[in-house]
Structures are given as C-alpha cells and as structure tokens.
N, C-alpha and C positions, 0 to 999 in steps of 0.2 A: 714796740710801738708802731713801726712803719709797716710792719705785718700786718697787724690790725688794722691800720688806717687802710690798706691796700684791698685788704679781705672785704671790708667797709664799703670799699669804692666800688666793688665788684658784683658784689652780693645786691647793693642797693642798685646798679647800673642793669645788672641782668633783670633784676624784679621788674624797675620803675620800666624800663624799655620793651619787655615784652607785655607787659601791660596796656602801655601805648600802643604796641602795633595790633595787640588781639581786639582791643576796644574799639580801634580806629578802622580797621579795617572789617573785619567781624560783625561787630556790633552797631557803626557807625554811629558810636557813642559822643563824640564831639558834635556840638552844634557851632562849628565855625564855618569860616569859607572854605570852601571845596580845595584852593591854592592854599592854603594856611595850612590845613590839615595832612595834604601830599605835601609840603616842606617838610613837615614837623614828622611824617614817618623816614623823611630820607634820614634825618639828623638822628633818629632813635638807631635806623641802621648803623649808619656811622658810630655812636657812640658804643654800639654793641661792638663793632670792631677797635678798639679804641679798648673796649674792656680787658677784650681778648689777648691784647697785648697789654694788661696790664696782670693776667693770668701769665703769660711766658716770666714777665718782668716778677711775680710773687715767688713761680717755681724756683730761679735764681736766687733770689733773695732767702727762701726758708733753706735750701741746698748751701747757701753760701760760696756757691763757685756756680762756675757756665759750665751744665751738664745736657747741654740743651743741642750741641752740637752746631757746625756754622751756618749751617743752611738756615734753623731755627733764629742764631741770633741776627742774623742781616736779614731778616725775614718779619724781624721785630722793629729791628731799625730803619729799615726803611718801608714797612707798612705805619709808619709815625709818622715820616713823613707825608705819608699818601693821606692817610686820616687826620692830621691835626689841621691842615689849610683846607680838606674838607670842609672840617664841622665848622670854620671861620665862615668859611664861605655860604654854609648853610644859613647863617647866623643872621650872616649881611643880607643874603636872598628874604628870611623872612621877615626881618624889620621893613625894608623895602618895600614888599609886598601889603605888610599891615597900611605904608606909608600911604603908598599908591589908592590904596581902598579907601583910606579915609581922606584922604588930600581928593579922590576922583571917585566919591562914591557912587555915581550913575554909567561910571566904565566897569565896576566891579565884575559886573557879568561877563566880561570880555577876556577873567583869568579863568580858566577854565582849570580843570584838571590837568588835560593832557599839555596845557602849556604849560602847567607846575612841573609835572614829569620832564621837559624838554629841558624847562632849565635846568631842572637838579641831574640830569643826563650831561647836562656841558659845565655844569658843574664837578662832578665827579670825573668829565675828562680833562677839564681844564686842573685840575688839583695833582692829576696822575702824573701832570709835566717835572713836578719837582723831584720827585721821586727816578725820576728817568733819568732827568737830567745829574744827580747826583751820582746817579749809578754810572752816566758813561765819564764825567768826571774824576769819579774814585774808580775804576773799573778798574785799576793797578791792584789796589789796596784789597776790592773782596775776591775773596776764594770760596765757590762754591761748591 
C-alpha cells in the first residue's frame, strides 16, 4: 500500500510539475501576474526535487533494505532538509504576494518578474542554512 501511495506521489508530482513549467514558461499559458507565475515555477522546481527524493525513498522501500549506498542516503536526508523549508517558504512568498496585490492594487506593477526571481533566489539561499547547519552539527555522525 505505501508503494502505491509513493508511486502515486510521483508519478502525479512529475506529470502535474512538468506541466506547469512547459505551459508557464513555453506557452505562457497562465494569465496571472508576472510575480505569481515566477513563484509558482520555483515551487514546481522544488517539488520536482522533493519527488526525486521520494524516488531514492521508493527504491529503499521496494528493496527493503538501504542499497543505495551512504553518499545517496545522506544525500536524501539532508536534500529534505534543503527542500521541505523551501517549498514553506515558497508557500509563504506567494500568499504574500497574492496579499500585496490585492491589499496594493495600483503598486502591482512594481512586482516585476525579476523581483520575483530575487526573492525566490534568497529564498532558496536562506533555506540552504539548515541543511548546513545540520551538517556542521552532525559532521561526527556522517561518513561520506
């Protein structure tokens, strides 16, 4: 059952997300705001990483032991780390954003693209702190 559900997660995560970024980028199929749109492709990236480690976690799981070697498993655990405060943070940037637009709709114009990129830029460096910081932390514990 957790196979399935895992296969499920993956299968629909790789579809719905590369879907999003060929329409959105490609096609420029959304008709939203310019900033809405560049949030919503970081979070499709992220979640594509976020799959991918849910790909190492299935191989595990159908093997039923860690054949995966150590670099792979610390490599899964702490890319979860990196991705799961991510896509929070994604989350929070675009509620915010939606906020901002309809709380200041004659500043709208003022979100541009490339300040959507800046933030989700100090977003994904501000995210990478955790992950670092667990590693100099535990730096005992992993063996690479």
């Amino acid at each position: 059952c957790l196979i399935s559900f895992n296969l499920f997660v993956i299968l629909s995560s790789f579809l719905g997300d590369s879907i999003i970024l060929v329409a959105s980028i490609r096609y420029d199929a959304f008709k939203l705001h310019k900033a809405i749109v560049t949030i919503m492709q970081h979070m499709a990236v992220c979640d594509l990483l976020n799959s991918f480690n849910t790909v190492l976690f299935l191989v595990t799981l159908i093997s039923e032991r860690n054949n995966l070697g150590s670099f792979l498993c610390n490599f899964q655990s702490y890319s979860r780390y990196y991705t799961y405060p991510a896509s929070f943070y994604f989350t929070a940037a675009l509620t915010s954003i939606k906020l901002l637009i309809v709380q200041y709709p004659m500043h709208a114009r003022l979100w541009t693209k490339t300040k959507a990129h800046i933030v989700c830029g100090i977003i994904w460096i501000c995210s990478l702190a955790i992950p670092i910081l667990c590693l100099v932390i535990d730096k005992d514990d992993v063996q690479f």
